[in-house]
C-alpha positions, 0 to 999 in steps of 0.5 A: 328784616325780610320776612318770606312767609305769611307764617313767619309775618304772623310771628313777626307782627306779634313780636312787633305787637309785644315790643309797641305795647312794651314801648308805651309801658315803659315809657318816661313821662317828662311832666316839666317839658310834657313828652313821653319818652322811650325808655330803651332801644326798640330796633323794630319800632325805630325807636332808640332810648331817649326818642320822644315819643309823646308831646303836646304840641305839632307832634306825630307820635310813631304810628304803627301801621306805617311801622309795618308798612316799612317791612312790606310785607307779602301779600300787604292788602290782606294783612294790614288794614287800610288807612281810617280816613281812607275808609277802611274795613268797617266802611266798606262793611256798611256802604257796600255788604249790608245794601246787598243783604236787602233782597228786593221781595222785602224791598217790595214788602215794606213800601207795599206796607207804606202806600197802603196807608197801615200803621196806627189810628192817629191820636185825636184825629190827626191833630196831634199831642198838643191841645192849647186853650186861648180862651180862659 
């Protein structure tokens, strides 16, 4: 299937999004061999009936973002996001946007607060909380 258009794309991904949550739904649950299996076709997800689609063990159950990488399409880097062991969004959120946020007058106005030596009268001079006795 060509998809042109990101209004189409958008179309696209809901109908994939509707057949993906109605694969898992629907599914047979083999509790002797321990795998989900599909319970009809999915022509989009390529899946076909009987397809195992969950299993204990050395598996990769279909993923449904290298499902969408398969239509390629237009403009991919906006609409699909990145991989979470490359980084993705999120990452890229907290490494880059929020260290740019900061502006250097409230930089300058926290470490002047530190080397001033601020902050409260420590407790029992310095010493600390605990107070031992070693001597009765």
């Amino acid at each position: 299937m060509k998809v042109e258009t990101v209004v189409d794309w958008k179309e696209f991904v809901k109908e994939l999004k509707r057949q993906w949550t109605l694969l898992w739904r629907t599914r047979i649950n083999d509790r002797v061999r321990a795998e989900g299996i599909a319970s009809q076709d999915y022509p989009l997800l390529f899946v076909d009936r009987g397809d195992v689609i969950l299993a204990t063990r050395n598996y990769k159950p279909p993923d449904f973002i290298e499902i969408l990488e398969r239509y390629k399409p237009p403009d991919k880097e906006r609409l699909i996001p990145p991989d979470p062991s490359v980084g993705g969004w999120g990452k890229f959120i907290r490494t880059v946007i929020r260290k740019q946020r900061i502006s250097t007058s409230r930089r300058n106005f926290t470490a002047s607060r530190r080397r001033a030596g601020g902050g409260q009268q420590l407790k029992k001079g310095g010493r600390g909380w605990l107070h031992l006795r070693l001597s009765h």
